[in-house]
C-alpha positions as CSV (number, residue, x, y, z in Angstrom):
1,X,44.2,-205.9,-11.3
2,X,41.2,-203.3,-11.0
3,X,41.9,-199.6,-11.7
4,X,39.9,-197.4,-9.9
5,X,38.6,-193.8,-11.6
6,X,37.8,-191.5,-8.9
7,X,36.9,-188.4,-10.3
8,X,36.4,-185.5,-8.0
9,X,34.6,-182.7,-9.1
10,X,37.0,-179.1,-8.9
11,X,35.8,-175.4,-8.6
12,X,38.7,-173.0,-9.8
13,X,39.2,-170.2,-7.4
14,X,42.0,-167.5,-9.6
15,X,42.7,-170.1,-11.8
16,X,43.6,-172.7,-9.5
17,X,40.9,-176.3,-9.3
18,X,39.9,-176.5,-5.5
19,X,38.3,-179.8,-4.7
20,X,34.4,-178.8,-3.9
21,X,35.0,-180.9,-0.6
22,X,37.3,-178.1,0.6
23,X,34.7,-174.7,-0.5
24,X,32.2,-176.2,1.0
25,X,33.7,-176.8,4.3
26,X,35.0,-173.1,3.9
27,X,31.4,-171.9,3.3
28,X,30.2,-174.0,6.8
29,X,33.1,-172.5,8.5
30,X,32.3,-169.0,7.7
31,X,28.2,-169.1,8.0
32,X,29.4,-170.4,11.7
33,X,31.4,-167.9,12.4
34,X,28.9,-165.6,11.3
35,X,26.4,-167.0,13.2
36,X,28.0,-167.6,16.2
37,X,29.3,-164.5,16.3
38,X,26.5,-162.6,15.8
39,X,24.8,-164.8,18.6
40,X,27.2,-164.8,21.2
41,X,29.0,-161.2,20.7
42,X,32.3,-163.1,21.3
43,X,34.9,-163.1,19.0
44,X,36.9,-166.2,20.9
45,X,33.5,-168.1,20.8
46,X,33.0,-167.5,17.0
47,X,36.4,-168.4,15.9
48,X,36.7,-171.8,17.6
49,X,33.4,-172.6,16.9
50,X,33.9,-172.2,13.2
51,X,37.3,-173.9,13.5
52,X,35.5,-177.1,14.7
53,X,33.1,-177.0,11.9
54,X,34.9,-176.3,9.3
55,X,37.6,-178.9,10.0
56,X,35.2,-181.9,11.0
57,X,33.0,-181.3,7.2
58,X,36.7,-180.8,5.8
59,X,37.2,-184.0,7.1
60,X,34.5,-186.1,6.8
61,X,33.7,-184.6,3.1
62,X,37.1,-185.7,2.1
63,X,36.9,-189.2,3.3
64,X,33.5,-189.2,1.9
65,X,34.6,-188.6,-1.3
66,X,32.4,-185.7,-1.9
């Protein structure tokens, strides 16, 4: 029977190892909102926007495996 190592590589945010799957689809989600809301003027817009993003890398990073 095979064992399997997956390592995953961890950033510590106040002493606590985040996945970096998870920053970085915090980072897209905030640029987005950013950016959208600087575009549109509309906070509903930004919000939702960056929502999508944010979970769909979240997502797709984690199955990815990083």
């Amino acid at each position: 029977m095979a064992i399997v190592d997956r390592s995953r590589r961890h950033v510590a945010i106040a002493g606590v190892p985040w996945p970096t799957y998870k920053v970085v689809a915090l980072a897209l989600g905030i640029l987005t909102l950013l950016a959208v809301g600087a575009v549109t003027s509309s906070a509903a817009t930004a919000v939702l926007t960056a929502a999508g993003v944010c979970t769909a890398a979240w997502l797709v990073l984690g199955v990815l495996g990083d």
